[in-house]
N, C-alpha and C positions, 0 to 999 in steps of 0.2 A: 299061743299067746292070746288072752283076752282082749275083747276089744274096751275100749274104753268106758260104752257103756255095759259093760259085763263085773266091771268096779264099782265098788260103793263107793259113793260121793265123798267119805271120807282119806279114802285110801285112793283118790285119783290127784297127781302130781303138785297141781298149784293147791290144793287141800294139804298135800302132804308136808309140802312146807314148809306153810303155816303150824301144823300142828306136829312137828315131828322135826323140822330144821332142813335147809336142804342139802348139807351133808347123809342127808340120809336117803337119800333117792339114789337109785340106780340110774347108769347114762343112758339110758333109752328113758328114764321117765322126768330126767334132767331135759334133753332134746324136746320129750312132751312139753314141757311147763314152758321151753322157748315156744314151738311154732303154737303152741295154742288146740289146732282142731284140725281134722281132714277134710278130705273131700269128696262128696255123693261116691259110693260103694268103695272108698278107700279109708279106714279108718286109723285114727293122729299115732297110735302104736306100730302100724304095719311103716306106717312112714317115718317113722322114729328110727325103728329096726332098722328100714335101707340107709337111713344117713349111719348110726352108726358104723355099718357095716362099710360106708365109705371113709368115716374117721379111719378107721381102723387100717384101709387100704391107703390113705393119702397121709400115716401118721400126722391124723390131727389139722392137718391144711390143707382141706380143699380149696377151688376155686368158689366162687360165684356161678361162675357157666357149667361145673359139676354139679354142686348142688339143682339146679336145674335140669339135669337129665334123668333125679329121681321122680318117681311117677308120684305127681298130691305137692310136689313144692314147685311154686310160682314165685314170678320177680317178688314178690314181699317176703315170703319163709326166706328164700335163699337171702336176701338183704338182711334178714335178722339174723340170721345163722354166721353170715361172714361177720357183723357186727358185732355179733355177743364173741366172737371167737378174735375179734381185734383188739375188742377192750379189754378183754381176758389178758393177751399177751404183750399190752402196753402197762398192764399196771400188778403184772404174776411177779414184778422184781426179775425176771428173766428176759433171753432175748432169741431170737430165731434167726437173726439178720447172720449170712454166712458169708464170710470171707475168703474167696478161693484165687482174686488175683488181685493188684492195686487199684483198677478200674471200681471195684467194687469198694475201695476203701476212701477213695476220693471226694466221694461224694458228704462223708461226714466230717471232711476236713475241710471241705470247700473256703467254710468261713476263715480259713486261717493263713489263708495267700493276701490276704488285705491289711494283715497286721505288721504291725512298725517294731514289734519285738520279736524276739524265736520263742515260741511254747514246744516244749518236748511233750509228745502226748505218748502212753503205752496203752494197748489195747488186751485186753486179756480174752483170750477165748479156749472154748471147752474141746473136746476133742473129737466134736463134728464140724470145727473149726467155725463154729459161730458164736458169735460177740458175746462177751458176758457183761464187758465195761470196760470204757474209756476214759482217762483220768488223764488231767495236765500232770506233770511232774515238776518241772518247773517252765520258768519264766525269765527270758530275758537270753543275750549272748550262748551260747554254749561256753566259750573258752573263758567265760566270765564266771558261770552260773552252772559250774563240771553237776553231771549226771549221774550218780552216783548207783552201784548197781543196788545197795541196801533200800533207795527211795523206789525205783525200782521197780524191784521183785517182792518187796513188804506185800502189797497188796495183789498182785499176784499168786501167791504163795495163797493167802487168804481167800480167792476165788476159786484156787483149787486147781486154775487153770491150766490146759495141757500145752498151752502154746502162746505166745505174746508177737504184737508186732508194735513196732516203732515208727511215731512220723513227728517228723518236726518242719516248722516252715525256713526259709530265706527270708527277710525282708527286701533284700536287696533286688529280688524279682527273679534273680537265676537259680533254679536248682543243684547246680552241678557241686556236686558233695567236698567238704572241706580237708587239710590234712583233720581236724580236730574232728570231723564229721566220721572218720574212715575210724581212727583209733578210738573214740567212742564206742562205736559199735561195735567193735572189734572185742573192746573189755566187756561189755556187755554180754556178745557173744558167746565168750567165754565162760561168765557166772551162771548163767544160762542152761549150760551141758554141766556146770556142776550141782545146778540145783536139779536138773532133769528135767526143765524149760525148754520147749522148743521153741527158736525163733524165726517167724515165716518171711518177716520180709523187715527191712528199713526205707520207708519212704519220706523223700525231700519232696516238698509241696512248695511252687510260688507261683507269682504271676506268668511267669512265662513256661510252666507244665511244669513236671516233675520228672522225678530221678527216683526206678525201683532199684535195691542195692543187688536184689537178688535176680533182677535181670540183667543187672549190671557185671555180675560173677563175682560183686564186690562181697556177696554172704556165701 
């Protein structure tokens, strides 16, 4: 591998850019044009190579304190490099956040134990079980305001996704699941194994904790 000054100025990464777009860099010269430059007898390619080399092993997420064990990145590289790599996967339209029990799904529901109505929300995720999107479905009563499996699975279906999960709040403060809470999910469940949806869990969220249906033995 060249070192950087062994390139002509034009053909070195933030030049290349410029005059060539930066779909057109390779990801070692992508990593160049982030950290900038190296460090006395380490030059910004060799240091490129070892981060790559640790995308490649942390698929795409390392830490902070990894980046920092390559030799040439100090607290500022490694802060750009977690940076360019957060903003990237806040606004890719995609999502990393993984769902593997309800502790982890609470915390995006949080806001919804303080409200004075029931929102049914469905989550769609991919099948390394991480978030793709969360959408209200509806609003208001369940036994008022029935859940229909076409509202659903509609956008589901369209996300592609391998697996769904369901939460809805109490307003009344107690989670403990309703007759109408039980045979909801239940039909849901069911459209579910006919569209080849899998569904991971139904969670009741309120003031006074929740209710998983699947630790429940209720799914």
């Amino acid at each position: 591998m060249k070192s950087i000054k062994e390139i002509r100025d034009t053909d070195r990464p933030r030049e290349k850019i410029a005059r060539l777009g930066v779909e057109n860099l390779s990801n070692n010269e992508l990593i160049a044009a982030i950290i900038g430059r190296g460090i006395s007898g380490r030059d910004v390619n060799a240091i490129s190579a070892d981060i790559e080399k640790l995308l490649k092993e942390k698929r795409g997420r390392p830490s902070y304190n990894e980046f920092l064990e390559i030799n040439g990145i100090g607290t500022t590289k490694a802060s750009q490099m977690v940076a360019a790599f957060e903003l990237a996967r806040r606004y890719s339209g995609g999502s990393t956040y993984k769902i593997e029990k309800p502790g982890d799904v609470l915390p995006l529901v949080d806001h919804l134990r303080s409200k004075k109505q029931e929102y049914f929300i469905c989550m769609t995720l991919n099948g390394a079980g991480e978030l793709i999107e969360q959408r209200i479905v509806t609003v208001g009563l369940l036994n008022h305001s029935p859940v229909h499996p076409r509202e659903v699975f509609a956008d589901a279906i369209t996300d592609r996704a391998a697996s769904v999960l369901f939460v809805h709040n109490h307003p009344s403060g107690s989670p403990e699941p309703s007759v109408q809470d039980v045979d909801i999910t239940k039909r849901l469940y069911e459209a579910a194994e006919i569209l080849g949806i899998g569904v991971l869990d139904h969670i009741i969220t309120a003031k006074r904790g929740y209710v998983s249906f699947k630790e429940r033995g209720l799914l």
